[in-house]
N, CA, C and O atoms as a MOPAC input file, in Angstrom:
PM7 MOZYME 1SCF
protein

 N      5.58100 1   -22.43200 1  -185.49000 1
 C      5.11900 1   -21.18300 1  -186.08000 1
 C      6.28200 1   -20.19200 1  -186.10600 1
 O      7.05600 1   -19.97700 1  -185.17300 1
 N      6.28900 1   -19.73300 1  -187.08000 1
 C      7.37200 1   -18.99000 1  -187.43400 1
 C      7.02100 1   -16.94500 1  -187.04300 1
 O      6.01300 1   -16.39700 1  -187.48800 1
 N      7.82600 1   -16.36400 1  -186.38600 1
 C      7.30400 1   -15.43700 1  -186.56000 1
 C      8.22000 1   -14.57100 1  -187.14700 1
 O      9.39900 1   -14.89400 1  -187.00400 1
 N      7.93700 1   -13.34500 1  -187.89700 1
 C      8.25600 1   -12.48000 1  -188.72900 1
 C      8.95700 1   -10.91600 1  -187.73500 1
 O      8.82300 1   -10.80000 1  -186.51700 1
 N      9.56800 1   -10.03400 1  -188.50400 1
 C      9.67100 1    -9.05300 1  -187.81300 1
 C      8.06800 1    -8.12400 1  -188.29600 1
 O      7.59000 1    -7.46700 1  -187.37200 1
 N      7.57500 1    -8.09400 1  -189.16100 1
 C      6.31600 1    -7.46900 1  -189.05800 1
 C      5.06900 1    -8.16800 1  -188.44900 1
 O      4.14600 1    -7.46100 1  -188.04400 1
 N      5.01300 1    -9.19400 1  -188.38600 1
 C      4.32100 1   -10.25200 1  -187.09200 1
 C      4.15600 1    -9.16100 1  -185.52100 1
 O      3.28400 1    -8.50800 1  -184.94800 1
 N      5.85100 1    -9.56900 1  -185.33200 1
 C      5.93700 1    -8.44200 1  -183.79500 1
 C      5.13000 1    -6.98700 1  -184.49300 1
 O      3.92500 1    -6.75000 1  -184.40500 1
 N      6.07800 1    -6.20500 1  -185.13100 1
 C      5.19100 1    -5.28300 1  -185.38300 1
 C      3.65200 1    -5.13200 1  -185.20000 1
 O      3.03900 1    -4.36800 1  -184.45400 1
 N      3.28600 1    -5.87200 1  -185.89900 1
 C      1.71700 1    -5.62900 1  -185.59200 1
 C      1.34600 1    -6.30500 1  -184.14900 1
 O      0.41000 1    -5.75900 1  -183.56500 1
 N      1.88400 1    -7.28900 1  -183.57400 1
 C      1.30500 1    -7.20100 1  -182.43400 1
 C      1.45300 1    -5.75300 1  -181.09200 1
 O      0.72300 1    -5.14400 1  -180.31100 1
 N      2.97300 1    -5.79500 1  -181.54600 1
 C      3.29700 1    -4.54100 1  -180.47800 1
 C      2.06700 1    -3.35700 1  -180.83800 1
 O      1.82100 1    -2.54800 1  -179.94400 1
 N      1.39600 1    -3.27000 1  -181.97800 1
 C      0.96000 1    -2.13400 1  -182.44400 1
 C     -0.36600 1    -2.43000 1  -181.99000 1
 O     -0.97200 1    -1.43100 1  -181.60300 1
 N     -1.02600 1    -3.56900 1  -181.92300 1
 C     -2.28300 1    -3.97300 1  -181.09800 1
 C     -2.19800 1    -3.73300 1  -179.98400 1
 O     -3.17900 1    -3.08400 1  -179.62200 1
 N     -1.20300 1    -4.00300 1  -178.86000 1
 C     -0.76200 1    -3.70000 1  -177.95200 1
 C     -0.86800 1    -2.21900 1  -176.99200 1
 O     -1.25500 1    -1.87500 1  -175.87500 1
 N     -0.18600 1    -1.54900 1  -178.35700 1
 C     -0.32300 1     0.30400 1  -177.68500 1
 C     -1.77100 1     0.90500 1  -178.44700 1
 O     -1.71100 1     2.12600 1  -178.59400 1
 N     -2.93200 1     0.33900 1  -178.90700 1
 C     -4.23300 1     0.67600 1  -179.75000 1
 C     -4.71500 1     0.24000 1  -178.13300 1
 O     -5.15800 1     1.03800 1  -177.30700 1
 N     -4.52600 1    -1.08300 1  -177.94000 1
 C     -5.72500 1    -1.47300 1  -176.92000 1
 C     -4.86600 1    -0.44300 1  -175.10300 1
 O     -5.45000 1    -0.04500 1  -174.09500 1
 N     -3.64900 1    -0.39700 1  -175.41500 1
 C     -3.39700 1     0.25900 1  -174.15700 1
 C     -3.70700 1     1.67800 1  -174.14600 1
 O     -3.82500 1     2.17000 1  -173.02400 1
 N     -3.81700 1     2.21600 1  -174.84700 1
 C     -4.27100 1     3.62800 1  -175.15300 1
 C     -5.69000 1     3.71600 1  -175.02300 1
 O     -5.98800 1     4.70800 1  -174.35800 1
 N     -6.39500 1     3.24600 1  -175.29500 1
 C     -7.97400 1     2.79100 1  -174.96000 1
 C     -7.81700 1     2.59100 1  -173.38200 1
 O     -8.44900 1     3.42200 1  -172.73100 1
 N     -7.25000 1     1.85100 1  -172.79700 1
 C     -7.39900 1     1.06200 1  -171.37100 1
 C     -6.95800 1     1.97000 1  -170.65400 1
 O     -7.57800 1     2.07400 1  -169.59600 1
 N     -5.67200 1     3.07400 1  -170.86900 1
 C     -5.73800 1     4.54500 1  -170.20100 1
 C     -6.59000 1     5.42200 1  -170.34700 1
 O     -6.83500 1     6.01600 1  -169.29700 1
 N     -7.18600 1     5.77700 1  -171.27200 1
 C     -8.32500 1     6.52300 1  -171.35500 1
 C     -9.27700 1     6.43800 1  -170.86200 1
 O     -9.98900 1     7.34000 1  -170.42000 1
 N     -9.52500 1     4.73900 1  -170.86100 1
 C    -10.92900 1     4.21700 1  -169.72800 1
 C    -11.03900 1     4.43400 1  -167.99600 1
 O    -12.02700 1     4.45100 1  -167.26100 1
 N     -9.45200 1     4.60100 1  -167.68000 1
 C     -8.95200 1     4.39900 1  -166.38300 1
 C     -8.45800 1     6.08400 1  -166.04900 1
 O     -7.68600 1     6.47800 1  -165.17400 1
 N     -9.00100 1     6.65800 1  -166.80000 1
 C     -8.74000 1     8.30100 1  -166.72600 1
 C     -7.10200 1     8.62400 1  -166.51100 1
 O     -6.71300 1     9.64700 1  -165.94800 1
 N     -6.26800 1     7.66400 1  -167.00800 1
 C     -4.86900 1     7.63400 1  -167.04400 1
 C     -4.46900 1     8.79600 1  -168.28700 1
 O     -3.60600 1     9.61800 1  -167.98000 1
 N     -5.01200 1     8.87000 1  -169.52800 1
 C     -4.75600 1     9.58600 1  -170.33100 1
 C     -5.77500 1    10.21100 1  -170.43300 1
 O     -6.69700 1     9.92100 1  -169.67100 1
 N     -5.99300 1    11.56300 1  -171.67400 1
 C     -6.88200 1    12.37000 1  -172.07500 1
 C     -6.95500 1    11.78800 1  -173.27500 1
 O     -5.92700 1    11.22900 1  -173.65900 1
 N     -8.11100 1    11.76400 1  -174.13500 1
 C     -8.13000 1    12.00200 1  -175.39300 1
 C     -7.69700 1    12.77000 1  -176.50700 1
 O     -7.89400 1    12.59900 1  -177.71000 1
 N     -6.93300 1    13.84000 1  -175.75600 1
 C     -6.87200 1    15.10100 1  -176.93200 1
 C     -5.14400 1    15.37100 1  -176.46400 1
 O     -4.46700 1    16.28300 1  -176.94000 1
 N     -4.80200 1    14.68600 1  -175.76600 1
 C     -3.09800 1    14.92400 1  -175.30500 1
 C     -2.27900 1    13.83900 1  -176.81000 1
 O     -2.52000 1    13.02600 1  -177.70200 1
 N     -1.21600 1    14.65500 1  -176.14100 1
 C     -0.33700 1    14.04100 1  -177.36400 1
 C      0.42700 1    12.82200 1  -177.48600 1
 O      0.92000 1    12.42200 1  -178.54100 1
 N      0.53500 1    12.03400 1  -175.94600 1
 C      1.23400 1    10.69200 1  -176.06300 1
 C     -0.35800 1     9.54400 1  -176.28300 1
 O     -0.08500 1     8.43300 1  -176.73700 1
 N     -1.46500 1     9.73700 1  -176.06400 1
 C     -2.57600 1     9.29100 1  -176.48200 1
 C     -2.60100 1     9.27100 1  -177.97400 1
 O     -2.93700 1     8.22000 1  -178.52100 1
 N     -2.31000 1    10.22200 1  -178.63600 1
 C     -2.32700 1    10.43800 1  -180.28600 1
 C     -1.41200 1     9.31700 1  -181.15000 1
 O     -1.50700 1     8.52400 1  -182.08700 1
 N     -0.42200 1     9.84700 1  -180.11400 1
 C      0.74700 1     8.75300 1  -181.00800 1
 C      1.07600 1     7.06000 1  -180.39000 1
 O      1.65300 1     6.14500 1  -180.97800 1
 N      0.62200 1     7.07600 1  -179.35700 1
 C      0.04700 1     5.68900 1  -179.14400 1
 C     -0.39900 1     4.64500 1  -179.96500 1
 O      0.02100 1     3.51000 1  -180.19100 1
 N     -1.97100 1     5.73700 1  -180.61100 1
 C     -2.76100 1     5.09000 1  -181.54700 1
 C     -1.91500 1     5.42000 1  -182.61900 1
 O     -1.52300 1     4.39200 1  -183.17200 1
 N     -1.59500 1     6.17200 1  -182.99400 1
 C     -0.73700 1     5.87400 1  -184.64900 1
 C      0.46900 1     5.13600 1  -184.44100 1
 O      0.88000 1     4.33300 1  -185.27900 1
 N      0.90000 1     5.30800 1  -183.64800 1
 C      1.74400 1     4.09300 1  -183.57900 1
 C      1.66700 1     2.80300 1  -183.71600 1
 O      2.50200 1     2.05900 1  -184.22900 1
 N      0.41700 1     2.47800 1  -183.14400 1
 C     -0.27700 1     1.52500 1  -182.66300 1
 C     -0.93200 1     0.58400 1  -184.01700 1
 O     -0.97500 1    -0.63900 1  -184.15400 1
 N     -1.41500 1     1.70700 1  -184.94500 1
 C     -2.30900 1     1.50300 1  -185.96800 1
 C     -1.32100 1     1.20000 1  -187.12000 1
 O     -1.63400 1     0.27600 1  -187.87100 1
 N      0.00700 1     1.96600 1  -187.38700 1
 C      1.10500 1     1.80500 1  -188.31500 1
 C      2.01200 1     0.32300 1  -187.92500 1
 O      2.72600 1    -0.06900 1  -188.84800 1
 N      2.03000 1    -0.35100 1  -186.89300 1
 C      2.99700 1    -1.31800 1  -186.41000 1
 C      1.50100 1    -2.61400 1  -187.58000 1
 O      2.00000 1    -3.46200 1  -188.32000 1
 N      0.11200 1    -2.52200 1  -187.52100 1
 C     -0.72100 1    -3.22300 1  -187.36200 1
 C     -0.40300 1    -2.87800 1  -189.31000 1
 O     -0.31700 1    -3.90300 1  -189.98600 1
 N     -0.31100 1    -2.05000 1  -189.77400 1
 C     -0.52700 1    -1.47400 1  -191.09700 1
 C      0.61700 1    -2.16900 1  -191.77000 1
 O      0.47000 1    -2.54900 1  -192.93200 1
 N      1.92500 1    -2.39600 1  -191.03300 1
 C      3.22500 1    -2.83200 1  -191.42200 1
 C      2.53400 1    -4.70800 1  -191.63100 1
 O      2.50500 1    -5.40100 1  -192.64900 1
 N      2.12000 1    -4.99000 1  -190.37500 1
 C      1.51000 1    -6.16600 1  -190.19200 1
 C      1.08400 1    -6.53900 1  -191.37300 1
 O      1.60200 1    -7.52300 1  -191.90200 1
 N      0.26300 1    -5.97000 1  -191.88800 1
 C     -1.01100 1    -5.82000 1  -193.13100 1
 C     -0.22000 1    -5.95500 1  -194.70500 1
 O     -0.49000 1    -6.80900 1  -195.54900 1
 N      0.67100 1    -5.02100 1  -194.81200 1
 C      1.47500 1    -5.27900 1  -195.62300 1
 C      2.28500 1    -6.35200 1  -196.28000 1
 O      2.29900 1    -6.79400 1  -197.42900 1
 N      3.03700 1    -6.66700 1  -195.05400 1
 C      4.44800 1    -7.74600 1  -195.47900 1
 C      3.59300 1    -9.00100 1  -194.99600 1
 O      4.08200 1   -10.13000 1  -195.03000 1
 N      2.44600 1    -8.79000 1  -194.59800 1
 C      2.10200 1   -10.11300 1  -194.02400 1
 C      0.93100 1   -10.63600 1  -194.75100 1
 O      0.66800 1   -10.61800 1  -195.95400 1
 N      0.43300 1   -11.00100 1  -193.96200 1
 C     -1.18000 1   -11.18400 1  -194.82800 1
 C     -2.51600 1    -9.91600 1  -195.04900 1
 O     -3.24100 1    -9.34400 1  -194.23500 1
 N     -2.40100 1    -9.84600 1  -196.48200 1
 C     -2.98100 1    -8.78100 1  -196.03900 1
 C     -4.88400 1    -8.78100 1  -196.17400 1
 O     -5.71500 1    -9.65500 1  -196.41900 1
 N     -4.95600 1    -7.14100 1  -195.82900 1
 C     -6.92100 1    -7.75800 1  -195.66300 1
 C     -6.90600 1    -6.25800 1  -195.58200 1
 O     -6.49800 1    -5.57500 1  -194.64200 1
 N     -7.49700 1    -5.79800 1  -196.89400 1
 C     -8.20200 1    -4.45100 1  -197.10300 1
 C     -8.90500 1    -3.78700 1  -196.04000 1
 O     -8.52600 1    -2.63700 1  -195.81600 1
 N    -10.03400 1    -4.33100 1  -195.18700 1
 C    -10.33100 1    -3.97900 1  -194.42800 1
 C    -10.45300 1    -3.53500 1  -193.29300 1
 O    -11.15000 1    -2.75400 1  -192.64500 1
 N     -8.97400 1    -4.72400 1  -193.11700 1
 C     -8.38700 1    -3.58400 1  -191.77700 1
 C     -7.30900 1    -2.96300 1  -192.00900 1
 O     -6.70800 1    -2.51900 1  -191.03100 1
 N     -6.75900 1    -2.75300 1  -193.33900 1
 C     -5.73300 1    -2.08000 1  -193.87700 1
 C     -6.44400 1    -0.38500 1  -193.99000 1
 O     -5.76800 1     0.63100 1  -193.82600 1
 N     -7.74200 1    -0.39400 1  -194.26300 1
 C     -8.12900 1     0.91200 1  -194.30900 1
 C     -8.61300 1     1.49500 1  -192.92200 1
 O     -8.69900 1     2.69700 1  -192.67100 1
 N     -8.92500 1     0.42700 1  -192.03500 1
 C     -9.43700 1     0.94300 1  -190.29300 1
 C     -8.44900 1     1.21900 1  -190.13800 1
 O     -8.53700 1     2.29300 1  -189.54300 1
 N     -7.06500 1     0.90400 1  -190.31100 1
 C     -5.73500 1     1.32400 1  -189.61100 1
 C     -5.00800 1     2.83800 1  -190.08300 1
 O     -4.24800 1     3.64300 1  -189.54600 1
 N     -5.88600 1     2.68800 1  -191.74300 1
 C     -5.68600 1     4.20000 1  -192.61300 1
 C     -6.20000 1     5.38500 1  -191.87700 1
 O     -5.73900 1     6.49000 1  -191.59000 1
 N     -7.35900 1     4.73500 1  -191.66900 1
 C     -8.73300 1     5.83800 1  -190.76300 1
 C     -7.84900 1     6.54700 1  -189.76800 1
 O     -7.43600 1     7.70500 1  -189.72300 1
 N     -7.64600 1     5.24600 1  -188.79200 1
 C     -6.94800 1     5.60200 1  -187.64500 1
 C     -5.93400 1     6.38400 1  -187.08100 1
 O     -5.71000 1     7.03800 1  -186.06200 1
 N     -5.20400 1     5.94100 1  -188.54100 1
 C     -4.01100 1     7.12400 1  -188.20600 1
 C     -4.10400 1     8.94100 1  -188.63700 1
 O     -3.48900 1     9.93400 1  -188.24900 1
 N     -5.01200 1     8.74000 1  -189.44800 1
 C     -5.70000 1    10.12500 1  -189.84600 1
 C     -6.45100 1    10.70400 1  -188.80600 1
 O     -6.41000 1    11.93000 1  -188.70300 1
 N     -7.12800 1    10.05100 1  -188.01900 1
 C     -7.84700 1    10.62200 1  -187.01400 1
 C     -6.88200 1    11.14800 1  -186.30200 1
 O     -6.83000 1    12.37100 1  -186.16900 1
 N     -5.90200 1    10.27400 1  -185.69200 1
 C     -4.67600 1    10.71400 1  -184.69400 1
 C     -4.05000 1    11.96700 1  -185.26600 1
 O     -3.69800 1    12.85900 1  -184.49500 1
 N     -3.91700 1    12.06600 1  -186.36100 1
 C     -2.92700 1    13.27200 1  -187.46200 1
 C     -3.74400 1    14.46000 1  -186.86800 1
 O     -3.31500 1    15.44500 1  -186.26700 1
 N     -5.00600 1    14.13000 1  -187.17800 1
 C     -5.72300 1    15.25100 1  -186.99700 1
 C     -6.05800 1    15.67700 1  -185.37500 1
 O     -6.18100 1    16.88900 1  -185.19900 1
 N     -6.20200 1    14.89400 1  -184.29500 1
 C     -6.17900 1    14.88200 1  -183.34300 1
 C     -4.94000 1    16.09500 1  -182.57100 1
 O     -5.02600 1    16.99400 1  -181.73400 1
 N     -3.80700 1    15.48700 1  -183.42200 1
 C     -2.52300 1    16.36700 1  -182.97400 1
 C     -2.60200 1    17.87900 1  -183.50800 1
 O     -2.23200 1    18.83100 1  -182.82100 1
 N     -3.13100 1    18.00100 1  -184.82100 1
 C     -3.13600 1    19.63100 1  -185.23700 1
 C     -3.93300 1    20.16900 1  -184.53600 1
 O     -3.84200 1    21.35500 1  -184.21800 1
 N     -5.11100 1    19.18400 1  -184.06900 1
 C     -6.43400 1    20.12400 1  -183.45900 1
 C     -5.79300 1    20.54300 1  -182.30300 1
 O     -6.21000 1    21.63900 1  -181.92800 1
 N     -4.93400 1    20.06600 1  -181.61100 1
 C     -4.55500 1    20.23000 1  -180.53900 1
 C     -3.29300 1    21.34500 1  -180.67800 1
 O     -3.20400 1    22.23900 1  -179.83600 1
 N     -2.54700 1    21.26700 1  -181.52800 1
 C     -1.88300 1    22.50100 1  -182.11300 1
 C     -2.02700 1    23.55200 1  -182.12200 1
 O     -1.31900 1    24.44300 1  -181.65300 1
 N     -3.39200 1    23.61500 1  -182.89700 1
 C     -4.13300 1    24.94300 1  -183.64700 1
 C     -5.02300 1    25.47100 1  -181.72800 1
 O     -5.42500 1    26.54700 1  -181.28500 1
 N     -4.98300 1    24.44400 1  -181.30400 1
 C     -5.87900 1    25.28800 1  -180.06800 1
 C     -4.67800 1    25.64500 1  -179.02900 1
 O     -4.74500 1    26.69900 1  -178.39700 1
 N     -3.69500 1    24.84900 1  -178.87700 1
 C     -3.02800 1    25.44500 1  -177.81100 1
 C     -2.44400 1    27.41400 1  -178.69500 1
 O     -2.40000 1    28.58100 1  -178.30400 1
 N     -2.10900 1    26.59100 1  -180.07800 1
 C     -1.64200 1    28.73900 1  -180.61200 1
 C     -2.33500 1    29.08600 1  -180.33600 1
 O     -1.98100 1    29.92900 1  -179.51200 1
 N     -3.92500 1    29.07600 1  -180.46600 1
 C     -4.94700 1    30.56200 1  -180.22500 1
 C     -5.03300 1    30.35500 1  -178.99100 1
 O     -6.03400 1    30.94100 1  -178.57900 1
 N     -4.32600 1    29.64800 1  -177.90800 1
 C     -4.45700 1    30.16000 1  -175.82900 1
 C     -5.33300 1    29.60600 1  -175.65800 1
 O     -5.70200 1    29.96500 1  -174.54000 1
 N     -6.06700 1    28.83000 1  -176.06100 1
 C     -7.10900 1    27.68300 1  -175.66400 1
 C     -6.51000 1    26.44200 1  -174.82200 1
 O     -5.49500 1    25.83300 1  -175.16100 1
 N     -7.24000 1    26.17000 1  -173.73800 1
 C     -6.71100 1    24.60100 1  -173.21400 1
 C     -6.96500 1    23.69200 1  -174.03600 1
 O     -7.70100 1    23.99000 1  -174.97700 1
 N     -6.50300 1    22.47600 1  -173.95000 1
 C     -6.71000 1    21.39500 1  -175.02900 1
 C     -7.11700 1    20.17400 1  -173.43100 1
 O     -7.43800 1    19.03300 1  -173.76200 1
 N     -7.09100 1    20.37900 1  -172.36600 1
 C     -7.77300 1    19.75100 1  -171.49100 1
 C     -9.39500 1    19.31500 1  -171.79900 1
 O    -10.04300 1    18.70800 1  -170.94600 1

């Protein structure tokens, strides 16, 4: 079996999706912090690269779309609350 450089990619990117989950479960991370955010987009773009050059499959080409939009947005929300003096805890 041959593997690819977007092969690794997407596994490494499964990798930091499910480890970012497994800190969160283990109260290691927050949900709303910022190395949690980019974890998952990281996580979700290595899997998206995957999707691309590799075999691809609409369906998880758009869960990985979702995903990283959620994270996008995750980070402004967290933006927009730390400017107005709000905790993001």
């Amino acid at each position: 079996m041959n593997f690819h450089w977007y092969d690794w990619a997407g596994y490494i990117g499964v990798l930091l999706v499910l480890l970012a989950y497994f800190l969160l479960q283990a109260r290691k991370l927050h949900g709303n912090k910022l190395v949690y955010q980019l974890m998952n987009i990281l996580g979700a773009f290595g899997v998206l690269l995957s999707l691309t050059f590799g075999s691809f499959n609409w369906s998880a080409f758009l869960l990985e779309v979702a995903w990283i939009a959620i994270g996008i947005y995750g980070i402004a929300r967290g933006a927009q609350l730390k400017r107005m003096g709000r905790s993001v805890d």
